[in-house]
C-alpha positions as MATLAB code, in Angstrom:
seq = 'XXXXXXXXXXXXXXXXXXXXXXXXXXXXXXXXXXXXXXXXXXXXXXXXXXXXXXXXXXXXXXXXXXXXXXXXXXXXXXXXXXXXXXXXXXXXXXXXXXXXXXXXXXXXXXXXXXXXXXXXXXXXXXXXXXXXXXXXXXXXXXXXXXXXXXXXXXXXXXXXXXXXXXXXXXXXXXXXXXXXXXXXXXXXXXXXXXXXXXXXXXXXXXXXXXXXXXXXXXXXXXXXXXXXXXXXXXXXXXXXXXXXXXXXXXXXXXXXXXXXXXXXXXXXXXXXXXXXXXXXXXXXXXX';
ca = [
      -5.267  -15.814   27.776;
      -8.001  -15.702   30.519;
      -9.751  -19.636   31.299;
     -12.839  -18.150   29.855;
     -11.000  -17.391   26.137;
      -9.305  -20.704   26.862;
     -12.889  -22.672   27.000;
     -14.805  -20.668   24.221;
     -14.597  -21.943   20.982;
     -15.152  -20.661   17.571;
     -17.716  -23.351   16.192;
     -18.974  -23.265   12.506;
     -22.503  -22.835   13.946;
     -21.308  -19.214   14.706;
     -19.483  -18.538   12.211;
     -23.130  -18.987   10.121;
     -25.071  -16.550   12.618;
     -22.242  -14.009   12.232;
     -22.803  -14.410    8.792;
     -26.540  -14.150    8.525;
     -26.487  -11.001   11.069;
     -24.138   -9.418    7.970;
     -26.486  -10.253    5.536;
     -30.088   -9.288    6.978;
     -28.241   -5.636    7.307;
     -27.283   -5.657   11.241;
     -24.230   -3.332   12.116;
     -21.109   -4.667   13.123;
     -21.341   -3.253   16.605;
     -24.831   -4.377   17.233;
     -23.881   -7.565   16.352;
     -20.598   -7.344   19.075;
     -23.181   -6.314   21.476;
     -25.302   -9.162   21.598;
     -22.175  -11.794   21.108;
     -20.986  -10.281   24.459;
     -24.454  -10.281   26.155;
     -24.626  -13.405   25.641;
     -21.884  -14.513   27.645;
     -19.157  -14.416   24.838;
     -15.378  -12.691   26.041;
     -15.126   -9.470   24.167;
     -11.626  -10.759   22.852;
     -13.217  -13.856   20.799;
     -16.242  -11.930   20.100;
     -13.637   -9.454   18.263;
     -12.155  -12.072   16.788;
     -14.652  -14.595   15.721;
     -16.312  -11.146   13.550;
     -13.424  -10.649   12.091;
     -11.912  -13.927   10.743;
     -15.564  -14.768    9.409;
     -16.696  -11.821    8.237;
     -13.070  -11.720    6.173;
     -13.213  -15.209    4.934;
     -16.891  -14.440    3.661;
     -16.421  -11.498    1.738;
     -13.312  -13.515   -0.190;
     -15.418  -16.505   -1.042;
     -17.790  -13.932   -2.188;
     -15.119  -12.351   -4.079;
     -14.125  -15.575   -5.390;
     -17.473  -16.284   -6.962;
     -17.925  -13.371   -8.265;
     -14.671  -14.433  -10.201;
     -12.335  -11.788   -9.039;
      -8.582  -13.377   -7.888;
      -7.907  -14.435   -4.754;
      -6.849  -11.933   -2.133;
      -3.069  -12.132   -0.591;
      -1.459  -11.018    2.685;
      -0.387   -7.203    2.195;
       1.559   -5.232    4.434;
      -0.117   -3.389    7.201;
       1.256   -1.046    9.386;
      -0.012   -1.855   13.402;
      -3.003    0.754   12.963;
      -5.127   -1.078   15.819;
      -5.482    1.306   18.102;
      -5.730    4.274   16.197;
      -2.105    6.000   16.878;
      -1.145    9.142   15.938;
       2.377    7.780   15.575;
       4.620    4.995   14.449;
       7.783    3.239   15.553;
       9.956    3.281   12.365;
      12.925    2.194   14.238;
      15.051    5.350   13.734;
      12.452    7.789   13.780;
       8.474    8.357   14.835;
       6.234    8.650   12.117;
       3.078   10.558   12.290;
      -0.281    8.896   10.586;
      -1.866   11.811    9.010;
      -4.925   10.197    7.435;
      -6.240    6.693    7.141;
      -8.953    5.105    4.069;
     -10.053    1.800    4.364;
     -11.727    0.995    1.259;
      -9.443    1.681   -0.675;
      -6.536    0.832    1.940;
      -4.676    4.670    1.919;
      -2.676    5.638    4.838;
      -0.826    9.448    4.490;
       2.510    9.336    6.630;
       3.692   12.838    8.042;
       7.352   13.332    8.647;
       8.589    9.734    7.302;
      12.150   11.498    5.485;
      14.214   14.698    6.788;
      14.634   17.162    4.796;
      18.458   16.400    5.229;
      17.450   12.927    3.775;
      15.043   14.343    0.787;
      18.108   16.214   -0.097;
      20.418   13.832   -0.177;
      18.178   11.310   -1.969;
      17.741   14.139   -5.285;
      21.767   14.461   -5.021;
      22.766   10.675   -5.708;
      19.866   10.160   -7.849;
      21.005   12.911  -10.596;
      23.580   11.921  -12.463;
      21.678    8.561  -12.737;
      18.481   10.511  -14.194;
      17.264    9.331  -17.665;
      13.494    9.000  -19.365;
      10.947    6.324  -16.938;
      10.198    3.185  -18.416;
       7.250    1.308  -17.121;
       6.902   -2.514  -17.236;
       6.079   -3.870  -20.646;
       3.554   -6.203  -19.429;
       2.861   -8.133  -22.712;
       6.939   -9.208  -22.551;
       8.041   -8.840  -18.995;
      10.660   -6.547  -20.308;
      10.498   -2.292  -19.573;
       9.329    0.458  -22.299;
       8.727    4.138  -22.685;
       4.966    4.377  -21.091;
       3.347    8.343  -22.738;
       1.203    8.037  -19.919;
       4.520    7.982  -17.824;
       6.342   11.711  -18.796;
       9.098   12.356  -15.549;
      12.641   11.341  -15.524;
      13.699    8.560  -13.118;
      16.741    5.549  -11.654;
      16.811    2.862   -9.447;
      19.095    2.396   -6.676;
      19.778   -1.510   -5.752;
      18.420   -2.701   -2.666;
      20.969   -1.440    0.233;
      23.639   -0.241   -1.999;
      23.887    3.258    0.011;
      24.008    3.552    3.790;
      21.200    6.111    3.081;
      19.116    3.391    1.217;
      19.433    1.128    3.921;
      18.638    3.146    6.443;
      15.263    4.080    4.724;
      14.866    0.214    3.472;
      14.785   -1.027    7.060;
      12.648    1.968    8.106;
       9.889    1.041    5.752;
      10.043   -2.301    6.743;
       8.994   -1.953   10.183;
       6.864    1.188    9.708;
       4.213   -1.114    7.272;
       5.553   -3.991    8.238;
       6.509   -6.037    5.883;
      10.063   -8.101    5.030;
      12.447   -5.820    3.204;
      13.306   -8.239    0.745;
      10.412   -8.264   -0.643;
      10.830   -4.910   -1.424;
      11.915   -3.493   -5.069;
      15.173   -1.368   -5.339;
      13.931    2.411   -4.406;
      12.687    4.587   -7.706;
      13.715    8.170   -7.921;
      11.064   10.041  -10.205;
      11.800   13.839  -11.434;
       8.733   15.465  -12.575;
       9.004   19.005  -14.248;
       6.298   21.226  -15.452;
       4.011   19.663  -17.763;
       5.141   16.070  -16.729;
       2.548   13.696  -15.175;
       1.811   10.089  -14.776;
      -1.771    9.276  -15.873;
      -3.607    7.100  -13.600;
      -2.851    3.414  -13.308;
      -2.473    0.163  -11.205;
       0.486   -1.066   -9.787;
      -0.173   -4.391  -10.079;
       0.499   -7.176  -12.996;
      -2.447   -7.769  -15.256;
      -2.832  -11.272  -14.511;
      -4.627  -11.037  -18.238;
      -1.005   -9.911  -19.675;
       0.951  -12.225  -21.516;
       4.136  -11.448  -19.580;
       2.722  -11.050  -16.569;
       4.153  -14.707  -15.531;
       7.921  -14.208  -16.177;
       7.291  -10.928  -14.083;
       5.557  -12.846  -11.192;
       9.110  -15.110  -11.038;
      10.853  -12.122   -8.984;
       8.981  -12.337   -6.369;
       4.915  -12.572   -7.292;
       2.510  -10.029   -7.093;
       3.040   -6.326   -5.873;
       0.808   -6.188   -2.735;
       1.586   -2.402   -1.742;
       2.919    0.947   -3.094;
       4.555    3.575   -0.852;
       5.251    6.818   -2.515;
       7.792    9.529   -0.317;
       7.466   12.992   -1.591;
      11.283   14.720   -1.597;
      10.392   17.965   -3.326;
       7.551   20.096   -3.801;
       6.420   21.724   -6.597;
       4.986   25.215   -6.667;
       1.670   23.841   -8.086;
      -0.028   20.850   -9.019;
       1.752   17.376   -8.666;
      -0.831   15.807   -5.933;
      -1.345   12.105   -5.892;
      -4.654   11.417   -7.061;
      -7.067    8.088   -6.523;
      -9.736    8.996   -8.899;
     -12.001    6.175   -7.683;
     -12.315    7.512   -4.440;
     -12.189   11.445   -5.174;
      -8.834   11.732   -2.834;
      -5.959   13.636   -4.081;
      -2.616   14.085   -1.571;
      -0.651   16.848   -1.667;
       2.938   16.859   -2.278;
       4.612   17.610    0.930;
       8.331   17.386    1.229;
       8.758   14.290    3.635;
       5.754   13.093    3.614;
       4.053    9.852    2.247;
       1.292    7.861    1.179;
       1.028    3.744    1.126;
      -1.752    2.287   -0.242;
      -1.836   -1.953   -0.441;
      -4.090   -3.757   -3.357;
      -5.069   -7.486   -1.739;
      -5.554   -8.793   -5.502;
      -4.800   -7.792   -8.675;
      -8.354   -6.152   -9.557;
     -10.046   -3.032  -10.096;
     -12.239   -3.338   -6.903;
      -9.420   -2.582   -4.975;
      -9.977    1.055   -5.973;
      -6.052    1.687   -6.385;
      -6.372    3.712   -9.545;
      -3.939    6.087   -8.904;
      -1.941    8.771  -10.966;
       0.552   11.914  -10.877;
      -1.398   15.013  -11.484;
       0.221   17.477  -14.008;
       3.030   19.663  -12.128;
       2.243   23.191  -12.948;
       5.008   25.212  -11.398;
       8.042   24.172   -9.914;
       9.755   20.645   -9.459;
       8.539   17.452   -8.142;
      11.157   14.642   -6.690;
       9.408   11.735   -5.316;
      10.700    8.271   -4.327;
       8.539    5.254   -4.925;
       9.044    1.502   -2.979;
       6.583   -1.152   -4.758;
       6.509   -3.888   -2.383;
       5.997   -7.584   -3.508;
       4.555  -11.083   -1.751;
       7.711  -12.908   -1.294;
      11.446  -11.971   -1.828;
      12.511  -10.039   -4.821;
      15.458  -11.077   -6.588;
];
């Protein structure tokens, strides 16, 4: 840290101009500009915007009565690369969204991997259940029509290997990650657009919560393409990602509430077969 970050403080009295400059309409980088004119280092400039300008929008949030935000995970996008360390292999970042947060991953599985994936999963297959929400128990969803297992946190070399990949790709503990979901989707099936979260509104949302709180992040790995249809759609937004064999999309939801524009859903598959792989990722450990 350079003497002149060292003597430069943060006070409360700009922390209200950075506020005001937000409010009468001022762009963010008009607003750097004159920080740094004025003698301020670049660094707490930077950093002063972005703690206050964060803090403010939650206690707006938070008066407008929505929950309070949490940590998510958040894979080290800072300075825009075009790929990421994932330990064992680089991962290319195909598209970034930041309202809602949606990041497309290119190459995150082999197709050696996708393969091998489908194989253990199959004589595991049976209907999906979805959470029952108003019990904290599972239940046949309609909205929910593929085929799908778990696997237990690290119980194949192959799921480990992947586990600790997606760990430090979006960077995030992976214990507080839930066993990895194998979904089969064949022509006709689809999963209707949803949230991932817990209704907070839900009467067994609480027992659910107990495992490890909130999910704070979805990350879904595509193992096989379909001929046609089967994209990932965010109908908030307009966005819809195509199902391409090794590639992913994460997308992280700071609260449980609709602003977070997460709607998301499984478009119909209209030729072929669909294998994805789906890693919900919580606030703390899951047990």
């Amino acid at each position: 840290m350079s003497s002149t970050q060292a003597t430069q403080q943060i006070t409360p009295e700009l922390r209200k101009w950075i506020v005001a400059q937000a409010e009468a309409g001022h762009a963010a980088e008009a607003v750097l500009k004159s920080m740094i004119a004025s003698g301020w280092n670049e660094d707490v400039a930077v950093d002063a915007m972005e703690s206050t300008l964060r803090e403010h929008l939650e206690h707006q949030a938070v008066q407008k009565g929505l929950p309070p935000g949490v940590p998510v995970p958040e894979p080290r996008l800072e300075e825009s690369p075009l790929y990421l360390d994932a330990g064992d292999r680089q991962v290319c970042v195909l598209q970034v969204m930041v309202n809602p947060r949606v990041i497309v991953f290119g190459g995150l599985l082999s197709d050696a991997e996708c393969e091998q994936l489908i194989d253990l999963a199959k004589p595991r297959m049976a209907r999906s259940l979805t959470v029952a929400t108003k019990t904290g128990g599972e239940e046949v969803n309609a909205d929910r029509t593929s085929n799908g297992m778990f696997f237990q946190r690290g119980e194949h070399p192959l799921v480990r290997t992947l586990e600790e990949r997606i760990a430090l790709l979006l960077n995030w503990p992976m214990e507080n990650g839930e066993g990895l979901q194998i979904l089969h989707y064949r022509p006709g099936t689809e999963y209707k657009p949803h949230y991932d979260y817990f209704d907070p509104a839900e009467p067994g949302t609480p027992t659910i919560l107990k495992r490890g709180g909130q999910r704070v992040g979805t990350l879904v790995m595509y193992l096989g393409e379909p001929d046609k249809g089967g994209g990932t759609v965010f109908p908030d937004v307009n966005l819809e990602v195509a199902p391409k064999r090794g590639n992913a999309v994460f997308f992280s939801y700071d609260r449980a509430h609709p602003s977070t524009k997460t709607l998301h859903g499984g478009s119909p598959v209209l030729a072929g077969d669909k294998w994805i792989a789906t890693k919900w990722l919580r606030e703390r450990r899951f047990e």
